[in-house]
C-alpha positions, 0 to 999 in steps of 0.5 A: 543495551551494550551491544555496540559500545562493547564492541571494537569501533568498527563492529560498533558501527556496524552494529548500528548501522545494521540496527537502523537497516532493520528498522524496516519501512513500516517503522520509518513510516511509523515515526513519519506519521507520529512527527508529521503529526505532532508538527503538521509538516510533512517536510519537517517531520521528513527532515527531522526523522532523517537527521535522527537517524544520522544522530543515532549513527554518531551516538549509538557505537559510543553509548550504545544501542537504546532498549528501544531504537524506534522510541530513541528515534522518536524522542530525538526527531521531536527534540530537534524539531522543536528546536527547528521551529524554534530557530526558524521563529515558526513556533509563533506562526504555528501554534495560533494555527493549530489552536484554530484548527484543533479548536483548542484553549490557548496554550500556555507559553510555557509550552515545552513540546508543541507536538503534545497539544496536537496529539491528545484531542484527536481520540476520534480515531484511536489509530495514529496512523489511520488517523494521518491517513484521513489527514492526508486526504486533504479536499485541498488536495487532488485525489492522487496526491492525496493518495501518492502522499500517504502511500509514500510518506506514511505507507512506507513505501518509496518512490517507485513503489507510488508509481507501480501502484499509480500505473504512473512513470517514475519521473512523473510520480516523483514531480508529483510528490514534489508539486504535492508537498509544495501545495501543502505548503502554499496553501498553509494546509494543516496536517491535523486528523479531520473532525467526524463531520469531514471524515465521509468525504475524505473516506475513500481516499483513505479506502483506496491507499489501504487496498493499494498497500495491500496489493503492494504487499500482495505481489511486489513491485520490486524486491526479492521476495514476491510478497511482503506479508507485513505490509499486508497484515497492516493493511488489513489490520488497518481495514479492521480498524476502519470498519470499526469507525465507520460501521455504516459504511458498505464500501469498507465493509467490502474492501475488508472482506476483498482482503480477507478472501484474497488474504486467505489464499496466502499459505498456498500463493508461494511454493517451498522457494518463495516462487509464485504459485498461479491461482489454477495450481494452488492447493485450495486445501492450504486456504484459511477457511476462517477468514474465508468464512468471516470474508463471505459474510462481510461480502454478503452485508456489503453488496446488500447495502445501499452504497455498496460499489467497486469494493463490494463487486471485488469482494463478490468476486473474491468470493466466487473463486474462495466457493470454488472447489478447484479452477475448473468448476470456478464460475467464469461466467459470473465473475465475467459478468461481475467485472463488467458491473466493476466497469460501470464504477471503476473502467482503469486499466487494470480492471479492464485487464482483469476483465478481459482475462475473465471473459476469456475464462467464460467464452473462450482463450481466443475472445480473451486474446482479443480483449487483451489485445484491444487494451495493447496501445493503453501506456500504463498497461505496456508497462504493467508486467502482469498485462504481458504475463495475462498474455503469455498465459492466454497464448501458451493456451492457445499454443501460440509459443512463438507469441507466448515467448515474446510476451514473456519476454517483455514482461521480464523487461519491465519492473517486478519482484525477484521471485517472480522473474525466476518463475517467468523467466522458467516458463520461457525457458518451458516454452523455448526447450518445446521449439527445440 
């Protein structure tokens, strides 16, 4: 392709600079992945993709734009990591290693690319990025680093995005990223895909990043845009892919079928603006009854199974609002009691919130009220947006405006979507054109 070296130097640039802007975080997480793989470091794979990219910037306005950017950056990344561990006389310390690990036969000296006797035996899962995922849920690892590390190095998503999803601070997430990977590198962890026997207990920390990426892209944590659809038609492809390799498994079939019921609902959540659509306005007409049906029927086989738990309640939940025919005739009172079973297995504060908004739903806007107002002195649910939006909803219910405004307010202090502010920021403006 020509595109940029046909162009005058600045265009050409520009060219590829744009070019690499477009990548977009999935593919950048995708070659992660793919190095982080081949090498099993995490810190050289990171450095290598960056100094591709900055390759890529010198070489592209020159000679062009590849057919195939990703696969450019790809094949360079590899090279210069090869010659990494080749200048850094590490070659010799980590094929050993990997031989061990893999249990593989020794490897020839003439070996040009370590990488590639990492990447053929691993068939157990044919999924690369799966794959990384379960090696990242390292048991040498704590369960949130384990999560904090894929979402960050192999879901794509950045630093603050983690902390959104981890109901963590900024600073406190970005130390524990850091602490993570410094771990790693101690401890002399491999990052290779596990062995069948070690995929049960590193599966739900694989579980809880797939349902993290899709609530990341179910309602976003920054940005324009209120959802991003790609990343949640990755994570419930990857969901698929995990129900394929562990059939068995109730809590995966739950968490696929919690996807596809909310991921149904998603042709009516936004409106002709990109603005969010509250659950009580959407047209359930615009709801994709195909996954509806495939949801429910995963549903029902997951909370029937031994094992079943959070996913599983979830999904059961999804699917009594997927069977109501509009907001009103939902059964809050099921879905109540359903969230205090979730509480049994899971009491975080975004569960407790949701519960509380429920039981409000069952018994009454001012018990809910309550509810919510018990969970106020909870840090991580202050700086949750959608904690002041359940209250802003509940007082305007209550026709408390004055209050209803103050906590709308606060929730357009803190962290969220563009979309999503303008449609806080109108409801406020609703509220207050009512006080004049």
């Amino acid at each position: 392709m020509s595109i940029a070296r046909d162009a005058p130097g600045g265009a050409a640039e520009d060219a590829a600079h744009r070019v690499i802007t477009g990548l977009g975080r999935d593919a950048r997480a995708r070659i992660l992945s793919a190095l982080a793989r081949r090498f099993g470091d995490l810190d050289l794979a990171e450095d290598m993709m960056q100094e591709a990219l900055l390759q890529a910037l010198q070489v592209w306005p020159q000679a062009g734009i590849p057919d195939s950017p990703e696969a450019w950056l790809m094949t360079t990344a590899r090279h210069r990591g090869i010659d990494a561990l080749r200048r850094r006389s590490v070659l010799r310390q980590k094929l050993p290693r990997l031989r061990v690990e893999q249990e593989r036969a020794l490897v020839p000296q003439a070996l040009d690319d370590p990488a590639a006797v990492v990447g053929d035996e691993h068939d157990l899962i044919h999924d690369d990025r799966l794959g990384l995922f379960f090696a990242c849920a390292h048991p040498l690892l704590s369960p949130e680093d384990r999560i904090a590390l894929t979402l960050r190095f192999l879901g794509g998503l950045s630093t603050t995005e983690v902390a959104h999803a981890l109901l963590r601070p900024v600073p406190t997430m970005q130390q524990r990223i850091v602490r993570a990977k410094r771990r790693i590198r101690t401890l002399g962890i491999a990052f290779g895909v596990p062995r069948r026997d070690d995929l049960p207990e590193r599966l739900a920390g694989v579980q809880r990043v797939i349902y993290l990426l899709y609530a990341e892209g179910f309602t976003r944590s920054e940005g324009t845009t209120h959802t991003r659809e790609d990343l949640t038609a990755e994570a419930v492809r990857l969901a698929r892919v995990l129900r394929e390799l562990m059939p068995g498994s109730a809590e995966t079939a739950g968490l696929l079928g919690l996807l596809l019921l909310t991921q149904a609902r998603r042709p009516a959540r936004t409106d002709d603006d990109g603005r969010p659509v509250p659950l009580a306005e959407q047209d359930r007409t615009r709801w994709d009854r195909q996954l509806i049906d495939e949801g429910i029927t995963l549903t029902e086989s997951a909370v029937a199974a031994p094992g079943a738990g959070p996913y599983a309640i979830q999904a059961a939940i999804a699917a009594v609002h997927a069977e109501a025919a509009g907001w009103d005739t939902t059964d809050w009172a099921q879905i109540a009691v359903l969230y205090q079973l979730l509480q049994t297995h899971d009491d975080g504060p975004v569960v407790r919130l949701a519960g509380a908004v429920a039981h409000g739903r069952a018994h009454g806007m001012d018990a809910g009220l309550r509810r919510l107002d018990a969970l106020a002195a909870e840090p991580a649910l202050d700086r949750f947006r959608p904690f002041h939006i359940a209250r802003a909803l509940t007082l305007q219910e209550l026709g408390e405006p004055h209050d209803a405004a103050a906590a709308y307010r606060r929730a357009l202090e803190l962290p969220g979507n563009e979309a999503e502010g303008e449609y806080l920021a109108a409801a406020l403006a609703g509220l207050e054109d009512q006080r004049d």
